[in-house]
C-alpha positions as CSV (number, residue, x, y, z in Angstrom):
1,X,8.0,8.6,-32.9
2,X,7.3,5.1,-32.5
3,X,5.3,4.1,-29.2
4,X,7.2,1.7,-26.5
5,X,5.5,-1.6,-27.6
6,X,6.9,-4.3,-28.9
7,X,7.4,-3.9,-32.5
8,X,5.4,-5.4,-35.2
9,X,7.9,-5.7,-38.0
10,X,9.9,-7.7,-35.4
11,X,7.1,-10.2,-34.6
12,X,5.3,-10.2,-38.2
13,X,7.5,-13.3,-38.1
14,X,6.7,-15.0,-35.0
15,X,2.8,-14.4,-36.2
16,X,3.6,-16.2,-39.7
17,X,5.2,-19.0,-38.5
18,X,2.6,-19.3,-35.6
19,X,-0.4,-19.5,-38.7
20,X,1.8,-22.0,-41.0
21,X,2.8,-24.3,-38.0
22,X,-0.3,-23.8,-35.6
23,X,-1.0,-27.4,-35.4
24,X,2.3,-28.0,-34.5
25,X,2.8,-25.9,-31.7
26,X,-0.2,-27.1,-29.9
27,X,0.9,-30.4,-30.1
28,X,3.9,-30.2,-29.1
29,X,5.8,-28.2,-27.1
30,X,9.0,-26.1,-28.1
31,X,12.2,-25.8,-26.3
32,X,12.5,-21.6,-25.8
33,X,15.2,-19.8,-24.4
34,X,14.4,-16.4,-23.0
35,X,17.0,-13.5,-23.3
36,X,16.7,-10.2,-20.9
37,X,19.1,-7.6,-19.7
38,X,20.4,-10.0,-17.2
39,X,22.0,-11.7,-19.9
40,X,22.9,-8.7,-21.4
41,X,20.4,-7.5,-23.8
42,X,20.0,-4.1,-23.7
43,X,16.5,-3.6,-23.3
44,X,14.0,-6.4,-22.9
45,X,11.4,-3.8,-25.1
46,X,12.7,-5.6,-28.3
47,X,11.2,-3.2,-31.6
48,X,12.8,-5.6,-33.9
49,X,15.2,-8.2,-35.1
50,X,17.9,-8.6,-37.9
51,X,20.1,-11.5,-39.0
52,X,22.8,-10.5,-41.2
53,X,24.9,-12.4,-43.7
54,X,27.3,-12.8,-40.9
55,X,24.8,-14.6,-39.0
56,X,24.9,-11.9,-36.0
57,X,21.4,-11.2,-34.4
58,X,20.4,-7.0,-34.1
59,X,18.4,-6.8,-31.7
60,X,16.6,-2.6,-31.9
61,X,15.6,-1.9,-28.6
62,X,14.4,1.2,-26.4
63,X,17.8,1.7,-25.1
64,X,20.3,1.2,-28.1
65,X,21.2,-1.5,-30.6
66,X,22.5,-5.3,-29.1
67,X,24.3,-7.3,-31.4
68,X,24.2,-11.4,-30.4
69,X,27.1,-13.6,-31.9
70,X,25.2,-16.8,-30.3
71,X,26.9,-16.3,-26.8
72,X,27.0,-12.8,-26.0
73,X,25.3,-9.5,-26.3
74,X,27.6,-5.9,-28.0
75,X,25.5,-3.3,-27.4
76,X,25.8,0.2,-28.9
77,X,24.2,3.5,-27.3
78,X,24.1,7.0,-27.4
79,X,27.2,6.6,-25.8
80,X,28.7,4.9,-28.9
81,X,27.5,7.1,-31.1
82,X,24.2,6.5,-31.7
83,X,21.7,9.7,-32.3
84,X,18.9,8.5,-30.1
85,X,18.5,5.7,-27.5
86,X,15.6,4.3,-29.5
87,X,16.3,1.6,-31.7
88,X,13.3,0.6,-34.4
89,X,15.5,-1.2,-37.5
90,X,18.8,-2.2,-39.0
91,X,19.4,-2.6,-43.0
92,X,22.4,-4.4,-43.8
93,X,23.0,-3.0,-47.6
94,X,24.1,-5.5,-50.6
95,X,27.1,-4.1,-50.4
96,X,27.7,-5.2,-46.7
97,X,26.7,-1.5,-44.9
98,X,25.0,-1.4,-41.8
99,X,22.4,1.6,-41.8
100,X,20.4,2.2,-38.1
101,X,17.0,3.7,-38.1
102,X,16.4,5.5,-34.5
103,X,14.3,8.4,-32.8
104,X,16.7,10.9,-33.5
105,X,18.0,10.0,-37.0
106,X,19.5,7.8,-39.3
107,X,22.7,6.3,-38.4
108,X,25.6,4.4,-40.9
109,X,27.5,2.4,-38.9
110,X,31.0,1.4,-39.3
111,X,32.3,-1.1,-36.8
112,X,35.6,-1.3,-37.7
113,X,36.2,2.4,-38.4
114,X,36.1,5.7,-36.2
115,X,33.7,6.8,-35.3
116,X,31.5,4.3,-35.3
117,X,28.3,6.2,-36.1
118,X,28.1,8.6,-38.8
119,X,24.6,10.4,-38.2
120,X,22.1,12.2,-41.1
121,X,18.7,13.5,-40.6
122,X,16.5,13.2,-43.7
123,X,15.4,16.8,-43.9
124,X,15.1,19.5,-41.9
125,X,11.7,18.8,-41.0
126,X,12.0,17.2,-37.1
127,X,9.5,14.5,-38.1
128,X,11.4,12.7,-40.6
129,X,14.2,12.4,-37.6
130,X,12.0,9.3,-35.9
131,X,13.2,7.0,-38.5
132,X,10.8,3.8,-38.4
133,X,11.8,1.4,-41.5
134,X,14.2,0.7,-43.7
135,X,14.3,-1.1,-46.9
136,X,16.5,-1.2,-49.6
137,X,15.2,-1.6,-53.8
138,X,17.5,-3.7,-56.7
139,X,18.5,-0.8,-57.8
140,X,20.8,-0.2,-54.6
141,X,18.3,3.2,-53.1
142,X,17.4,3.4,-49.5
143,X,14.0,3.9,-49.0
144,X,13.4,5.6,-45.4
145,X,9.9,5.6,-43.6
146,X,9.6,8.0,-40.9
147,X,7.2,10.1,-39.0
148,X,7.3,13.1,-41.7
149,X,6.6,10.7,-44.3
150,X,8.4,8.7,-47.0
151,X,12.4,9.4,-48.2
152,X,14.6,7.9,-50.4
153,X,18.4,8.0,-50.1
154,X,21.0,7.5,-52.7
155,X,24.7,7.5,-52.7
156,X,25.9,10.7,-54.6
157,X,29.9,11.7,-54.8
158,X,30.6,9.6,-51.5
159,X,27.7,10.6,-49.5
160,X,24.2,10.0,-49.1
161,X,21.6,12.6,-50.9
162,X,18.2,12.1,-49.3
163,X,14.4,13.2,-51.4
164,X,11.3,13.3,-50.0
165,X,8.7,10.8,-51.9
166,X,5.1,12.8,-51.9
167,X,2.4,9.7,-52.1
168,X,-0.4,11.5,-51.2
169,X,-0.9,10.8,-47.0
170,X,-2.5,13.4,-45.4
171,X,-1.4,15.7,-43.4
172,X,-2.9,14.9,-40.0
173,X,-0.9,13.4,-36.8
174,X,-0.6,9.9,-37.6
175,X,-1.7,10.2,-41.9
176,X,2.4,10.4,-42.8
177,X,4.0,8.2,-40.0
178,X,5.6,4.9,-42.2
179,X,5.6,2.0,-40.4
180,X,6.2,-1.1,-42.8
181,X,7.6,-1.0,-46.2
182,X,7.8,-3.7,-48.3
183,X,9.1,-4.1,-52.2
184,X,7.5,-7.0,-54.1
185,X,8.9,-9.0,-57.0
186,X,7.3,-6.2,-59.4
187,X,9.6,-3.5,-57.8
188,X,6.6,-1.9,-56.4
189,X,6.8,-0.3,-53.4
190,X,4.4,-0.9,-50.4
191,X,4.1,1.5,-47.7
192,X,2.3,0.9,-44.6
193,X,1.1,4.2,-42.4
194,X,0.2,4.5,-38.9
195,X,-3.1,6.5,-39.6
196,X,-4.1,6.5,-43.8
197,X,-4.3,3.2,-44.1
198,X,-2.0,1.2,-47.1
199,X,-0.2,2.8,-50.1
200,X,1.7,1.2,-53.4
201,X,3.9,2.7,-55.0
202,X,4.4,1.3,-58.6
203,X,7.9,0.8,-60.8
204,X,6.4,3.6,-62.8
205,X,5.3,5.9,-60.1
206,X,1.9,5.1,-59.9
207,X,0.4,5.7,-56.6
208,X,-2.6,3.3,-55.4
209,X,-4.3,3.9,-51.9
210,X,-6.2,1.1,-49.9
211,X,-8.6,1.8,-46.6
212,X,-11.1,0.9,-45.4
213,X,-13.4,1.6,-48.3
214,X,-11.1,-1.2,-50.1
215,X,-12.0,-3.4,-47.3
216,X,-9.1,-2.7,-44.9
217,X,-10.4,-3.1,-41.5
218,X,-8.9,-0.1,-40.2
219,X,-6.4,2.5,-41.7
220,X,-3.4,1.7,-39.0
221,X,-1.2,-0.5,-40.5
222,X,1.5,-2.4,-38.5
223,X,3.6,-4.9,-40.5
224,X,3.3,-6.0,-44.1
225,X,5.0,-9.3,-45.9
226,X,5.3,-10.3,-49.2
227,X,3.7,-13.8,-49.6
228,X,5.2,-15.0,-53.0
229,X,3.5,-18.3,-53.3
230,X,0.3,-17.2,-52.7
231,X,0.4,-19.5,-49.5
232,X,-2.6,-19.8,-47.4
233,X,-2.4,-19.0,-43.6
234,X,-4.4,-20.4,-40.6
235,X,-6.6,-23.2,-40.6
236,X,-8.6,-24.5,-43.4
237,X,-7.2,-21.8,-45.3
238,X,-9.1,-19.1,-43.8
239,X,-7.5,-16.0,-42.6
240,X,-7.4,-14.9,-38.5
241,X,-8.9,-11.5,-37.9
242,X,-5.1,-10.5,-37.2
243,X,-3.9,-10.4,-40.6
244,X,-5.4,-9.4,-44.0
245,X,-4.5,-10.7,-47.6
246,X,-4.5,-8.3,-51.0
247,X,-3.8,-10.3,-54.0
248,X,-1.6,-8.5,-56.2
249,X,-0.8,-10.8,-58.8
250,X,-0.8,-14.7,-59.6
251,X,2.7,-14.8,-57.8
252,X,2.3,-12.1,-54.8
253,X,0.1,-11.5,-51.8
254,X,0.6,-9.1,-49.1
255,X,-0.1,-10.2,-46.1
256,X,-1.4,-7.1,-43.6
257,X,-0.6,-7.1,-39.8
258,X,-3.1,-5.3,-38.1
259,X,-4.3,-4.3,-34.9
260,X,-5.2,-4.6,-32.2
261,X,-3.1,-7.2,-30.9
262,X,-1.0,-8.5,-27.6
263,X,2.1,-10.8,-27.9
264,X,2.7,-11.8,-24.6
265,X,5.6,-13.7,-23.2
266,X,4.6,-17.2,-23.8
267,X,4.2,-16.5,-27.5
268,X,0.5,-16.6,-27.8
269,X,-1.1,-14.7,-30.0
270,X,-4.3,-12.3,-28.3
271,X,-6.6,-10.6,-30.2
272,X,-7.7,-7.5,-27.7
């Protein structure tokens, strides 16, 4: 189950804009408006955030799910529904479905309907319950990191059908826990683990590993992003010790999120 920290998939963003617009930031200084419980949140432990097409902010936290419609916080709990009270990501599908990943499950939520949470478990296996990341493909499949590894989750007669996707992690405590998943313009799948370092998963099937031997720093991997333009980060074009580049193709570059690394409050970024 993912630790309480604050989550990388949600900050992989902050960190990106902080390397394009570093110059800026320093020069300058940005109006920021802090959010906690007092206004409603309901957790200040944020794991991630979600816009929608709706334009609604989902805010996953340690204590359920807050929704944010630009003046106040909704929050959902185990109360609502929910199968656990930790929140690590939302999907919003293509066809406008709201899937929640938590500790105890995955959860489709309806918020017009009853009940509001409809709650699977991947498999059997009690790992695969601490859901991590979610990400759906073109081809409309739900792929599912967890703590027991990688799943994949298709509609079939009304419901969803879930299949476990063997990629080769090892076996050991932190070898099958998924913790960024990322699908670049080749449909190729890229799966970030906790302890075995960085996987990819090809349109065909194709499994390729990367650790350290492939020049990885270390084999936890936090956050991934898809840079599509090839776009240098940091200054003078040189990369930060906090993230680290593969080139894929002409077109794609996956950016890496690695630690160790503090965000603190003030939106600096520490190196620890």
């Amino acid at each position: 189950m993912r630790q309480s920290k604050p989550g990388a998939g949600g900050f992989v963003w902050l960190v990106v804009l902080i390397l394009f617009a570093c110059d800026a930031v320093f020069a300058e200084q940005l109006p920021i408006r802090t959010y906690t419980t007092s206004d409603g949140l309901a957790r200040d432990n944020v794991n991630q955030i979600v816009r929608d097409s709706r334009g609604f902010l989902w805010f996953c936290t340690e204590e359920g799910l807050s929704r944010f419609d630009g003046y106040q916080f909704t929050n959902y709990t185990t109360n609502q529904g929910l199968p656990h009270r930790l929140v690590t990501d939302v999907l919003e599908t293509r066809d406008g479905e709201y899937w929640i990943a938590t500790g105890g499950g995955l959860s489709r939520f309806n918020p017009t309907g009853t009940p509001l949470f409809t709650n699977y478990h991947p498999s059997e296996d009690q790992r695969s319950w601490g859901v991590e990341v979610l990400k759906q493909d073109r081809n409309g499949a739900i792929w599912i990191g967890t703590d027991g590894g990688l799943y994949r989750m298709s509609e079939v007669s009304g419901g969803p059908q879930f299949e476990f996707v063997d990629i080769g992690m090892p076996a050991e405590a932190e070898g099958q826990v998924v913790q960024a998943l990322i699908i670049d313009h080749n449909d190729a799948l890229w799966v970030g683990i906790r302890g075995s370092g960085l996987y990819r998963r090809g349109a065909d099937g194709r499994i390729e590993h990367y650790t350290p031997r492939q020049g990885l720093p270390n084999n936890r991997v936090n956050a991934l992003f898809a840079d599509r333009h090839r776009t240098r980060m940091g200054r003078n074009n040189q990369w930060t010790s906090l993230l680290s580049r593969l080139d894929v193709t002409d077109r794609t570059a996956v950016l890496i999120l690695l630690p160790p690394l503090l965000l603190c409050r003030t939106c600096s970024i520490i190196p620890t």
